[in-house]
PDB file of N, CA, C and O in Angstrom, chain B, residues numbered from 101:
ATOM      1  N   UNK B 101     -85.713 112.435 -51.396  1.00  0.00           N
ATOM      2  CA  UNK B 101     -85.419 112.863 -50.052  1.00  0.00           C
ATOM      3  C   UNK B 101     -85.394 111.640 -49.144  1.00  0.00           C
ATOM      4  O   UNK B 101     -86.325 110.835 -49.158  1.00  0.00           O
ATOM      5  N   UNK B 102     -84.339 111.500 -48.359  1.00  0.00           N
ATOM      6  CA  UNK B 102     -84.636 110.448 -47.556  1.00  0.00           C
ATOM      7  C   UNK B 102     -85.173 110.697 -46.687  1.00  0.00           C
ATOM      8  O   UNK B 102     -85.481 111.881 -46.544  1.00  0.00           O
ATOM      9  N   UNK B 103     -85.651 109.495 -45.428  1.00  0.00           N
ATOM     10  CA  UNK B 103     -87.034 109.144 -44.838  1.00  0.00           C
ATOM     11  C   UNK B 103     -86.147 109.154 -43.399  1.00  0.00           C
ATOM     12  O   UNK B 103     -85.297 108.346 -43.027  1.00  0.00           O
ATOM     13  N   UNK B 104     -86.735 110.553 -42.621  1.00  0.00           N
ATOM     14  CA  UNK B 104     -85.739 110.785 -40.937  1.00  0.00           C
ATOM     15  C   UNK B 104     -86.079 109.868 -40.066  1.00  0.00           C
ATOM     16  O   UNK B 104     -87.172 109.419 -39.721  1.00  0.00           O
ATOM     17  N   UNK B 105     -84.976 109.644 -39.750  1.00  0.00           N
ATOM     18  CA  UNK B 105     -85.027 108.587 -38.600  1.00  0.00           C
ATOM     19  C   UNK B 105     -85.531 109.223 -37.022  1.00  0.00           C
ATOM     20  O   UNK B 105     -85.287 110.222 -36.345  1.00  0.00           O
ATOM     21  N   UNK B 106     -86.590 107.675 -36.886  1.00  0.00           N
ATOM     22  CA  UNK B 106     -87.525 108.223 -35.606  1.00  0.00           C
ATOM     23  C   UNK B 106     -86.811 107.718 -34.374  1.00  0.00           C
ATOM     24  O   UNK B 106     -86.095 106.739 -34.581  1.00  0.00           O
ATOM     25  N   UNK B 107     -86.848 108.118 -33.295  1.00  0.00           N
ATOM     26  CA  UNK B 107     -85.850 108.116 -31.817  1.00  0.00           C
ATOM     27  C   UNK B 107     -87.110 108.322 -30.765  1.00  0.00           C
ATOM     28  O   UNK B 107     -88.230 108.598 -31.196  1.00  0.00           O
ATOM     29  N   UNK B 108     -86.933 108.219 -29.823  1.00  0.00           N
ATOM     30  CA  UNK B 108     -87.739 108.427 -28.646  1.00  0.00           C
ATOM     31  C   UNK B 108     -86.998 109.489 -27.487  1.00  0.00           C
ATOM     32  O   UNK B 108     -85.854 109.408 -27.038  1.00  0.00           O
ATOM     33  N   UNK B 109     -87.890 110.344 -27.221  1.00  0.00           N
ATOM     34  CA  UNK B 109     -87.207 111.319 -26.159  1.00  0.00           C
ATOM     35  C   UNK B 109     -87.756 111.410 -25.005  1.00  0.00           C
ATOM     36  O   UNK B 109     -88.730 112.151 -24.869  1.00  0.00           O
ATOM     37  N   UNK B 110     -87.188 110.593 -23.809  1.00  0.00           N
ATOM     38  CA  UNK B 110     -87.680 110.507 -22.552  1.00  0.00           C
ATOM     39  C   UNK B 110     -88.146 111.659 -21.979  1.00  0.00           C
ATOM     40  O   UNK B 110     -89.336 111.661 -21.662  1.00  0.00           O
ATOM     41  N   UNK B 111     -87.626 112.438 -21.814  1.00  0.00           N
ATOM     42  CA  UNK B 111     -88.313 113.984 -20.965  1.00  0.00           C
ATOM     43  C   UNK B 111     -89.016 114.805 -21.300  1.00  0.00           C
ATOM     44  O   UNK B 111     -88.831 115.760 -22.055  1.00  0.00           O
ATOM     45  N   UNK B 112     -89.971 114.441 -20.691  1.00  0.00           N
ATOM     46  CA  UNK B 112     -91.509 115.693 -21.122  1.00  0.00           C
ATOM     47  C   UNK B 112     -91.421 116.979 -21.366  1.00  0.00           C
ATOM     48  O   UNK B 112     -90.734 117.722 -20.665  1.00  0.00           O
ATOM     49  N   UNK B 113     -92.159 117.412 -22.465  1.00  0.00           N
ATOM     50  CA  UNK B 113     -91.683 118.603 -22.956  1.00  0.00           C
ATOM     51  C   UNK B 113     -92.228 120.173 -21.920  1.00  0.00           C
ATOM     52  O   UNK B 113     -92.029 121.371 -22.119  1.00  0.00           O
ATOM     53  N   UNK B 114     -92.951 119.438 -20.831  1.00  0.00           N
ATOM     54  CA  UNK B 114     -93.162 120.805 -20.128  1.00  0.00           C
ATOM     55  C   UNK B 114     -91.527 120.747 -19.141  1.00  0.00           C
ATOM     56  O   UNK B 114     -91.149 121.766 -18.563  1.00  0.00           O
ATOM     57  N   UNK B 115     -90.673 119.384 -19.075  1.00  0.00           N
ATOM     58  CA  UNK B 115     -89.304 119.922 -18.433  1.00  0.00           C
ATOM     59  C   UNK B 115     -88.309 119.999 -19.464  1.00  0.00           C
ATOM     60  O   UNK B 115     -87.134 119.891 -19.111  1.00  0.00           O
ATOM     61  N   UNK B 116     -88.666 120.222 -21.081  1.00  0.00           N
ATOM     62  CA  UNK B 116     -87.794 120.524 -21.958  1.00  0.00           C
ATOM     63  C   UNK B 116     -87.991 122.487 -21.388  1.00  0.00           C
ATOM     64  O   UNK B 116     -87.062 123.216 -21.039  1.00  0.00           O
ATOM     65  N   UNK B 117     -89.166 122.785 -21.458  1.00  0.00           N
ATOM     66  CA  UNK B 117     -89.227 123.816 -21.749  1.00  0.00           C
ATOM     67  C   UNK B 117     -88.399 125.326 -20.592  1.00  0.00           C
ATOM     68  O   UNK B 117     -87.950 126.458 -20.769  1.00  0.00           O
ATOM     69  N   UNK B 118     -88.648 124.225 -19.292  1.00  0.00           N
ATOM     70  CA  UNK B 118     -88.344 124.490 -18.070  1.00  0.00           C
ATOM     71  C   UNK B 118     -86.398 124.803 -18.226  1.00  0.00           C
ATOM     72  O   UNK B 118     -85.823 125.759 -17.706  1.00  0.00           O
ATOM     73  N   UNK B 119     -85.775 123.791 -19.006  1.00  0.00           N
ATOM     74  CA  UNK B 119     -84.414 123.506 -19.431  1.00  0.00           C
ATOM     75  C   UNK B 119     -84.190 124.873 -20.133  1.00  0.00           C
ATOM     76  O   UNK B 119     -83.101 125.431 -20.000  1.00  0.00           O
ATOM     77  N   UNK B 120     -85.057 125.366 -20.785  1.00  0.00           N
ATOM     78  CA  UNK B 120     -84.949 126.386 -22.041  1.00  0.00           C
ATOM     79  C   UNK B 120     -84.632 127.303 -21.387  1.00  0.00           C
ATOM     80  O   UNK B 120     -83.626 127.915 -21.745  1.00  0.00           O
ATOM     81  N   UNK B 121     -85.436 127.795 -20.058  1.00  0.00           N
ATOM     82  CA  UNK B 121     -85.629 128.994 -19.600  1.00  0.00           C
ATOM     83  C   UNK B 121     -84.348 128.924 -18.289  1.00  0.00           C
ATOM     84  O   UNK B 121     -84.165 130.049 -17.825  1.00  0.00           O
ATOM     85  N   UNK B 122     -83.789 128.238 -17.876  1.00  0.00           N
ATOM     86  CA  UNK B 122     -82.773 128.286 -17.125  1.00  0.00           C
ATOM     87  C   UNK B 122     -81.561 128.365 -17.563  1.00  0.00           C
ATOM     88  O   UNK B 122     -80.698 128.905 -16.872  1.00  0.00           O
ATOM     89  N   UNK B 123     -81.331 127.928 -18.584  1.00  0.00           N
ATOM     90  CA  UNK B 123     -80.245 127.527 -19.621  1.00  0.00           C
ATOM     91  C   UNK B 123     -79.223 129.116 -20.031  1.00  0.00           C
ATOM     92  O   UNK B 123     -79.813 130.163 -20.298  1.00  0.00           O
ATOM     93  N   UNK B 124     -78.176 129.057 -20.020  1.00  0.00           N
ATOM     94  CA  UNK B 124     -77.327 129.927 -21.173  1.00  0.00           C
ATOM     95  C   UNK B 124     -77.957 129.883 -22.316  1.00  0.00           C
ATOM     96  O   UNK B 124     -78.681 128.893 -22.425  1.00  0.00           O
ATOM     97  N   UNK B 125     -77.941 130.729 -23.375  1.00  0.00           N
ATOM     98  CA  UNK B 125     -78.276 131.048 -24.804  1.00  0.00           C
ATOM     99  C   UNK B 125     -78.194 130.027 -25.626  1.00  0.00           C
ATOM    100  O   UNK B 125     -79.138 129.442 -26.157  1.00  0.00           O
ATOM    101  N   UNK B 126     -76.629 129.724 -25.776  1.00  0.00           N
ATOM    102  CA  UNK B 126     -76.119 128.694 -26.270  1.00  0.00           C
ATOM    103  C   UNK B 126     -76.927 126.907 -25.979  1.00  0.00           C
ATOM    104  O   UNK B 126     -77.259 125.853 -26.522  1.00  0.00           O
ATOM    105  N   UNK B 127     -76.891 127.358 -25.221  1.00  0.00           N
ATOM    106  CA  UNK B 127     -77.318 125.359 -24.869  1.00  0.00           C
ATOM    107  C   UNK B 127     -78.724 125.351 -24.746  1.00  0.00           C
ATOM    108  O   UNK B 127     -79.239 124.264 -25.011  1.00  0.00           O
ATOM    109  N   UNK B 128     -79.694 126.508 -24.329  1.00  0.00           N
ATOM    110  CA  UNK B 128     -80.981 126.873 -24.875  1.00  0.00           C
ATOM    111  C   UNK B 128     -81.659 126.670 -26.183  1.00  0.00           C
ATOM    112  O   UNK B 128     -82.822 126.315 -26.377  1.00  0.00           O
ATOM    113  N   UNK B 129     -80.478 127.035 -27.283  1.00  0.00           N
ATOM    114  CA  UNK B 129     -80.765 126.619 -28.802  1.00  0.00           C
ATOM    115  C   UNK B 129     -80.887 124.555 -28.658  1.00  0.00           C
ATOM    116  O   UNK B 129     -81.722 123.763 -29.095  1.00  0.00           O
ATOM    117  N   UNK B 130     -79.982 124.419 -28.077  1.00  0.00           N
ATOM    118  CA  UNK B 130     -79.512 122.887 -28.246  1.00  0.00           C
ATOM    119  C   UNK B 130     -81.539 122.300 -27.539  1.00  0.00           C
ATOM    120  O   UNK B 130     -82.417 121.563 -27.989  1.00  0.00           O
ATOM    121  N   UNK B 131     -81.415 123.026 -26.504  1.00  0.00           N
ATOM    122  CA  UNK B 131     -82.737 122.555 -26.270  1.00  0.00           C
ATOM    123  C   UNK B 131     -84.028 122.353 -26.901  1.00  0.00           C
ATOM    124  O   UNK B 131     -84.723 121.340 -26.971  1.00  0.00           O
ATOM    125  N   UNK B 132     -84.251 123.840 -27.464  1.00  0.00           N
ATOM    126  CA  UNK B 132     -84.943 124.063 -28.507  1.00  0.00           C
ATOM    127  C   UNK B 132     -85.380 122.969 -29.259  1.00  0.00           C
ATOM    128  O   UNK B 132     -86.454 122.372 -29.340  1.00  0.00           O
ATOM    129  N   UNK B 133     -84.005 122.821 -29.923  1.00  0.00           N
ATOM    130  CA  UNK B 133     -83.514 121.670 -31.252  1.00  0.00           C
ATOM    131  C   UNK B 133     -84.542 120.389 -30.537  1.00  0.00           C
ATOM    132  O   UNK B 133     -85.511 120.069 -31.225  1.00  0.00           O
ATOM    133  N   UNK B 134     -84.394 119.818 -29.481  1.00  0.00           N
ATOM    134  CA  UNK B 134     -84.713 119.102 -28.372  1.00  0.00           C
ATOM    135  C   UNK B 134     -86.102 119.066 -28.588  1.00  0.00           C
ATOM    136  O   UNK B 134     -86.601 118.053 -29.078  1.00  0.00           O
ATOM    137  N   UNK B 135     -86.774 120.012 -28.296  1.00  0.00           N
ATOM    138  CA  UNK B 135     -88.064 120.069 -28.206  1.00  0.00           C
ATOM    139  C   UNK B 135     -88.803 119.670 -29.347  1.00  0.00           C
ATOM    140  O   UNK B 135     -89.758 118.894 -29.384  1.00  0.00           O
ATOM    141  N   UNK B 136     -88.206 120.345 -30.366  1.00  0.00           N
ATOM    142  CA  UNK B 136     -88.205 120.243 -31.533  1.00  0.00           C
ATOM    143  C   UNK B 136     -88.893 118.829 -32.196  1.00  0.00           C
ATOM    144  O   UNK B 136     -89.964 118.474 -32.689  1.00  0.00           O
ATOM    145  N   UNK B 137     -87.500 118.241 -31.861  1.00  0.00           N
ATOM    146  CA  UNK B 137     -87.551 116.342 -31.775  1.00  0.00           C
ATOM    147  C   UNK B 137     -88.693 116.090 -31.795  1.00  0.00           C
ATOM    148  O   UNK B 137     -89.400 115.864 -32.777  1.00  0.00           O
ATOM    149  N   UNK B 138     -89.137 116.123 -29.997  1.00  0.00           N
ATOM    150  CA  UNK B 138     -89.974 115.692 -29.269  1.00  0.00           C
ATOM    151  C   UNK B 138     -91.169 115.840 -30.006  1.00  0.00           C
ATOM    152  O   UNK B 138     -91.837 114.933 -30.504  1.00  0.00           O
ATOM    153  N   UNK B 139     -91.390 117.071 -30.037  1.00  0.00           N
ATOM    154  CA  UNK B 139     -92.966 117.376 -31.013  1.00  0.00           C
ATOM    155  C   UNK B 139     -92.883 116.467 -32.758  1.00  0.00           C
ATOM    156  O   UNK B 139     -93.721 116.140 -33.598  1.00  0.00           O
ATOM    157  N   UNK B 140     -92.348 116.425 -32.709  1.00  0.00           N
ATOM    158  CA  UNK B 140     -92.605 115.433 -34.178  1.00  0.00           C
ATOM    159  C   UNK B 140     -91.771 113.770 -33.877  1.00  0.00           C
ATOM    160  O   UNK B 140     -91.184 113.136 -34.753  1.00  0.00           O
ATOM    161  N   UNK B 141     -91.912 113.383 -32.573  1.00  0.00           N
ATOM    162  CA  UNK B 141     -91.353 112.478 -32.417  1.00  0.00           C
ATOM    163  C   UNK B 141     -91.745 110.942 -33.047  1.00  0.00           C
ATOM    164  O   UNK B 141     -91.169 109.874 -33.255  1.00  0.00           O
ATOM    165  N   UNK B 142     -92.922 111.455 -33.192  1.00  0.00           N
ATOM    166  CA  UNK B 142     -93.808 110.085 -34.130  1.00  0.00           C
ATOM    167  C   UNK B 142     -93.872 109.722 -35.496  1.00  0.00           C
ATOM    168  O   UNK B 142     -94.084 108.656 -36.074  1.00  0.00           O
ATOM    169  N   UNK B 143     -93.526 111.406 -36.034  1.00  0.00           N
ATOM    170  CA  UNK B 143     -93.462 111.453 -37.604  1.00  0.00           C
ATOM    171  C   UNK B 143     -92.048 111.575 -38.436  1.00  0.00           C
ATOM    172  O   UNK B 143     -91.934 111.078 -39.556  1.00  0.00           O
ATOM    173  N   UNK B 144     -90.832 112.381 -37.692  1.00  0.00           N
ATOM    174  CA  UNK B 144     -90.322 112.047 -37.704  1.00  0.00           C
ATOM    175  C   UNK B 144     -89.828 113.793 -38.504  1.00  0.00           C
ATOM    176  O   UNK B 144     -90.694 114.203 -39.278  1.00  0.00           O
ATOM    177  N   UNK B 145     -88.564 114.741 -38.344  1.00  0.00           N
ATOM    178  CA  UNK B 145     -88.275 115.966 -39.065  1.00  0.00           C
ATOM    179  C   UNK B 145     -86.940 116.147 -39.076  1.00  0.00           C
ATOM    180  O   UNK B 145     -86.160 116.041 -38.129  1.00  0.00           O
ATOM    181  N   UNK B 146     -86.651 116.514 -40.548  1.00  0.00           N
ATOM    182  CA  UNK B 146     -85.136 116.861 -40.919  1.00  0.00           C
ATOM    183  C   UNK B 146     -84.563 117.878 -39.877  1.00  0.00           C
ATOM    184  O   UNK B 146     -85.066 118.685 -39.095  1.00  0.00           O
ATOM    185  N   UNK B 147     -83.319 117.498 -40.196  1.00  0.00           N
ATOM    186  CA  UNK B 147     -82.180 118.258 -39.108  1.00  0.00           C
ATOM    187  C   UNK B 147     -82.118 119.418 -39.621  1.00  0.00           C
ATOM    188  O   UNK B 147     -81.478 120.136 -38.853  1.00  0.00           O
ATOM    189  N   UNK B 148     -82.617 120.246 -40.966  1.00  0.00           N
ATOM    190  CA  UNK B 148     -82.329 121.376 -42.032  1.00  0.00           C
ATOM    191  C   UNK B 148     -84.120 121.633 -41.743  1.00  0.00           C
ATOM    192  O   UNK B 148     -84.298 122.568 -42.524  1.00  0.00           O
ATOM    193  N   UNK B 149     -85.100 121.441 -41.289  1.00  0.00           N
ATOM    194  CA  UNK B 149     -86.267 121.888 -40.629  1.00  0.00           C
ATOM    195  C   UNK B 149     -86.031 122.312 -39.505  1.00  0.00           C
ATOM    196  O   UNK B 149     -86.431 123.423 -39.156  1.00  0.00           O
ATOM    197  N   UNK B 150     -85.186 121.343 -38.545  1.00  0.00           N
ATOM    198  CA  UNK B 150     -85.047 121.471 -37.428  1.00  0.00           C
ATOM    199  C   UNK B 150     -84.299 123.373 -37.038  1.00  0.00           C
ATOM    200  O   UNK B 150     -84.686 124.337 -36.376  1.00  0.00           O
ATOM    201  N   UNK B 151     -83.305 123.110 -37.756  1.00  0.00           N
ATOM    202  CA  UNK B 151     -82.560 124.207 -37.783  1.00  0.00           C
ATOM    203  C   UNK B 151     -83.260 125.763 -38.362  1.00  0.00           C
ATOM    204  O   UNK B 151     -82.827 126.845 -37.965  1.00  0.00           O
ATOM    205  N   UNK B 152     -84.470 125.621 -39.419  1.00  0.00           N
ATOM    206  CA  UNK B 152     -84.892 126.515 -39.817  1.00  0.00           C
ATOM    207  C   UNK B 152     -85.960 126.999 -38.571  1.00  0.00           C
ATOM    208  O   UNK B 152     -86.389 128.121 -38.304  1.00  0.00           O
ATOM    209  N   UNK B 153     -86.090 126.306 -38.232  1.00  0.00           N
ATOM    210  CA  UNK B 153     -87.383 126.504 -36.978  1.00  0.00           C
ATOM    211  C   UNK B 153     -86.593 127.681 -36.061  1.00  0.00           C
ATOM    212  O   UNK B 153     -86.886 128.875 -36.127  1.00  0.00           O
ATOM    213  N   UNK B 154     -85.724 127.221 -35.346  1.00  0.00           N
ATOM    214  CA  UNK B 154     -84.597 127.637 -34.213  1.00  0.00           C
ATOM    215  C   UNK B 154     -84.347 128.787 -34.690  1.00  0.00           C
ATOM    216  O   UNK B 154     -84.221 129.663 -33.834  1.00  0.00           O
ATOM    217  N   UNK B 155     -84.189 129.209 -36.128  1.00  0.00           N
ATOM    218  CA  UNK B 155     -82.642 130.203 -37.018  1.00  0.00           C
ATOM    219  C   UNK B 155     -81.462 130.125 -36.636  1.00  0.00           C
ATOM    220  O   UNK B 155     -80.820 131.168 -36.509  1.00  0.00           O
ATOM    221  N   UNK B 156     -80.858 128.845 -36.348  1.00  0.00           N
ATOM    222  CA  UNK B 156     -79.480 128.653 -36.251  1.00  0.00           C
ATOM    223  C   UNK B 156     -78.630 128.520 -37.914  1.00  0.00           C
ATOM    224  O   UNK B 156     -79.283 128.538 -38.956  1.00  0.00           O
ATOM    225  N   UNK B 157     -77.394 128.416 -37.893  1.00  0.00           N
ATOM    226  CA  UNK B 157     -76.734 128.163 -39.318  1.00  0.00           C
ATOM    227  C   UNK B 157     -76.012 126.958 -39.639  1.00  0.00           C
ATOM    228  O   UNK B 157     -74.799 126.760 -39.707  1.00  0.00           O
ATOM    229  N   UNK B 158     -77.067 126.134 -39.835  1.00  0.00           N
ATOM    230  CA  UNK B 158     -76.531 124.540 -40.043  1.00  0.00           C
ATOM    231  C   UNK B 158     -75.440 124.315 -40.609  1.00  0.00           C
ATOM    232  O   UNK B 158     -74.621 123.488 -40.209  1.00  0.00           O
ATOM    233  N   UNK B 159     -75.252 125.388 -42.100  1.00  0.00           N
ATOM    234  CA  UNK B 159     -73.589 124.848 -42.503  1.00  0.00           C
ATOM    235  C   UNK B 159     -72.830 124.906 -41.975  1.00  0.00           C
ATOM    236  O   UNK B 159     -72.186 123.867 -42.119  1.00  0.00           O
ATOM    237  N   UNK B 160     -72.124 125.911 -40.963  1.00  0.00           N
ATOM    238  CA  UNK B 160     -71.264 126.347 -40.093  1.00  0.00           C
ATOM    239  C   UNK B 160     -70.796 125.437 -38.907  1.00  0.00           C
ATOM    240  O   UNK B 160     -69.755 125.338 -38.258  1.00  0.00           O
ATOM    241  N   UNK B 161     -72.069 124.788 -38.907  1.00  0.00           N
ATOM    242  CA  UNK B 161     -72.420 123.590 -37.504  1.00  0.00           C
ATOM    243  C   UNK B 161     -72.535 124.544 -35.970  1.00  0.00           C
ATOM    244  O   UNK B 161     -72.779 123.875 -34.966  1.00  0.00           O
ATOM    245  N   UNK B 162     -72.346 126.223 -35.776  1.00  0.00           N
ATOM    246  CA  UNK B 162     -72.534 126.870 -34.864  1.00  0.00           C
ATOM    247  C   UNK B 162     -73.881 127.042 -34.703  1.00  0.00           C
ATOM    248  O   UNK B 162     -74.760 126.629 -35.460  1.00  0.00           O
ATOM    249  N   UNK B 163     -74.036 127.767 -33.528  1.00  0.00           N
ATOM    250  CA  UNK B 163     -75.512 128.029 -33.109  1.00  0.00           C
ATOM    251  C   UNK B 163     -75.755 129.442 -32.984  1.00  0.00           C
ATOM    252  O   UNK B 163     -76.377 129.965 -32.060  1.00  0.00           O
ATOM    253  N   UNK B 164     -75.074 130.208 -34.257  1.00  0.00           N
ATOM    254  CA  UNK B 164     -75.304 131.683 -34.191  1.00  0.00           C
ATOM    255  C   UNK B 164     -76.494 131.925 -35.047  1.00  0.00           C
ATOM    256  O   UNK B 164     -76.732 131.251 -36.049  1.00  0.00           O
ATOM    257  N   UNK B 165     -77.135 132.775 -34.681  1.00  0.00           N
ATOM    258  CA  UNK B 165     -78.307 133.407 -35.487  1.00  0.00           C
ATOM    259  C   UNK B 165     -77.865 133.333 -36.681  1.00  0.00           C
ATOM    260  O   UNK B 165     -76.638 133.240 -36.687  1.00  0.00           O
ATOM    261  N   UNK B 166     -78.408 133.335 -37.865  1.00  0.00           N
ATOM    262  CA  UNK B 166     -78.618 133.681 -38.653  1.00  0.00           C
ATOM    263  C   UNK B 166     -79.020 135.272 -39.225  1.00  0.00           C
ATOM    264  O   UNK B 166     -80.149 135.761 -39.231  1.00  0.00           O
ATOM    265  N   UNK B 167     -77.594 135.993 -39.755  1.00  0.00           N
ATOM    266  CA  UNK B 167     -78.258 137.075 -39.497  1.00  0.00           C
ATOM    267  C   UNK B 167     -78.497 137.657 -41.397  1.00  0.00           C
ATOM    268  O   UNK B 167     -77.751 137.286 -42.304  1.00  0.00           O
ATOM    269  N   UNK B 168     -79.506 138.450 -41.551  1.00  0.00           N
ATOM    270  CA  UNK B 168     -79.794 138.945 -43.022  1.00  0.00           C
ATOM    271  C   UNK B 168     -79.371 140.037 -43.138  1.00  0.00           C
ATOM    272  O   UNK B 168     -79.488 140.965 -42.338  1.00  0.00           O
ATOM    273  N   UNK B 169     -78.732 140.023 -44.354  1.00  0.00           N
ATOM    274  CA  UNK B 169     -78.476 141.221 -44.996  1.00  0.00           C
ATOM    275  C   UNK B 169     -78.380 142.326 -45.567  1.00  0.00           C
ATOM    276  O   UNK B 169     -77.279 142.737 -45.935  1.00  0.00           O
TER     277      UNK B 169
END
Protein backbone atom coordinates (compact mmCIF):
# COMPACT_ATOMS: atom_id res chain seq x y z
CA UNK A 1 0.00 0.00 0.00
CA UNK A 2 1.43 3.20 -0.59
CA UNK A 3 2.26 5.84 2.09
CA UNK A 4 -0.62 9.18 1.70
CA UNK A 5 0.66 12.16 1.17
CA UNK A 6 0.55 14.75 4.11
CA UNK A 7 -0.72 18.57 3.13
CA UNK A 8 -1.62 21.20 5.58
CA UNK A 9 -5.16 22.71 5.82
CA UNK A 10 -5.36 26.30 6.84
CA UNK A 11 -8.99 26.62 8.13
CA UNK A 12 -10.05 25.51 11.42
CA UNK A 13 -12.23 22.86 11.59
CA UNK A 14 -14.89 24.63 13.79
CA UNK A 15 -15.17 27.02 10.22
CA UNK A 16 -14.96 23.72 8.18
CA UNK A 17 -17.90 22.70 9.99
CA UNK A 18 -19.74 26.07 9.86
CA UNK A 19 -19.05 25.63 5.66
CA UNK A 20 -20.93 22.21 6.05
CA UNK A 21 -23.98 23.60 7.44
CA UNK A 22 -24.49 26.53 5.01
CA UNK A 23 -23.46 24.76 2.01
CA UNK A 24 -25.75 22.95 -0.85
CA UNK A 25 -25.61 19.06 -0.44
CA UNK A 26 -23.31 18.70 -3.08
CA UNK A 27 -20.37 20.90 -2.03
CA UNK A 28 -21.21 19.93 1.72
CA UNK A 29 -19.87 16.34 0.78
CA UNK A 30 -16.71 18.19 -0.77
CA UNK A 31 -16.45 19.72 2.70
CA UNK A 32 -16.87 16.85 4.63
CA UNK A 33 -14.05 15.20 2.47
CA UNK A 34 -12.26 18.55 3.87
CA UNK A 35 -12.68 17.95 7.28
CA UNK A 36 -11.86 14.75 6.85
CA UNK A 37 -8.22 15.82 5.73
CA UNK A 38 -7.94 18.05 8.47
CA UNK A 39 -8.54 15.48 11.27
CA UNK A 40 -5.85 13.16 10.14
CA UNK A 41 -3.77 15.90 8.90
CA UNK A 42 -0.62 14.71 10.72
CA UNK A 43 -0.97 11.06 9.92
CA UNK A 44 -2.01 11.21 6.90
CA UNK A 45 -5.64 8.98 5.10
CA UNK A 46 -6.46 7.39 1.80
CA UNK A 47 -8.77 9.05 -0.61
CA UNK A 48 -10.85 5.31 -0.64
CA UNK A 49 -11.10 5.94 3.52
CA UNK A 50 -11.83 9.25 2.85
CA UNK A 51 -14.71 8.40 0.67
CA UNK A 52 -15.92 5.45 2.84
CA UNK A 53 -16.33 7.79 5.78
CA UNK A 54 -18.65 10.41 3.68
CA UNK A 55 -20.58 7.24 1.56
CA UNK A 56 -19.84 8.87 -1.57
CA UNK A 57 -18.94 6.51 -4.86
CA UNK A 58 -15.34 6.99 -5.59
CA UNK A 59 -15.40 4.97 -8.87
CA UNK A 60 -17.88 7.09 -10.55
CA UNK A 61 -15.84 10.23 -9.27
CA UNK A 62 -19.68 11.67 -8.32
CA UNK A 63 -20.80 12.56 -4.96
CA UNK A 64 -23.97 10.43 -4.95
CA UNK A 65 -24.74 8.27 -2.05
CA UNK A 66 -24.04 5.17 -2.28
CA UNK A 67 -27.05 3.37 -2.40
CA UNK A 68 -27.55 -0.74 -1.31
CA UNK A 69 -29.34 -3.13 -2.69
Amino acid sequence: MSVPKLFTIKESENKIKKLIKSSTPIISKRFQALLIFKRHEKTGISKREVVDEIGVNYLRNTLKKIEHI
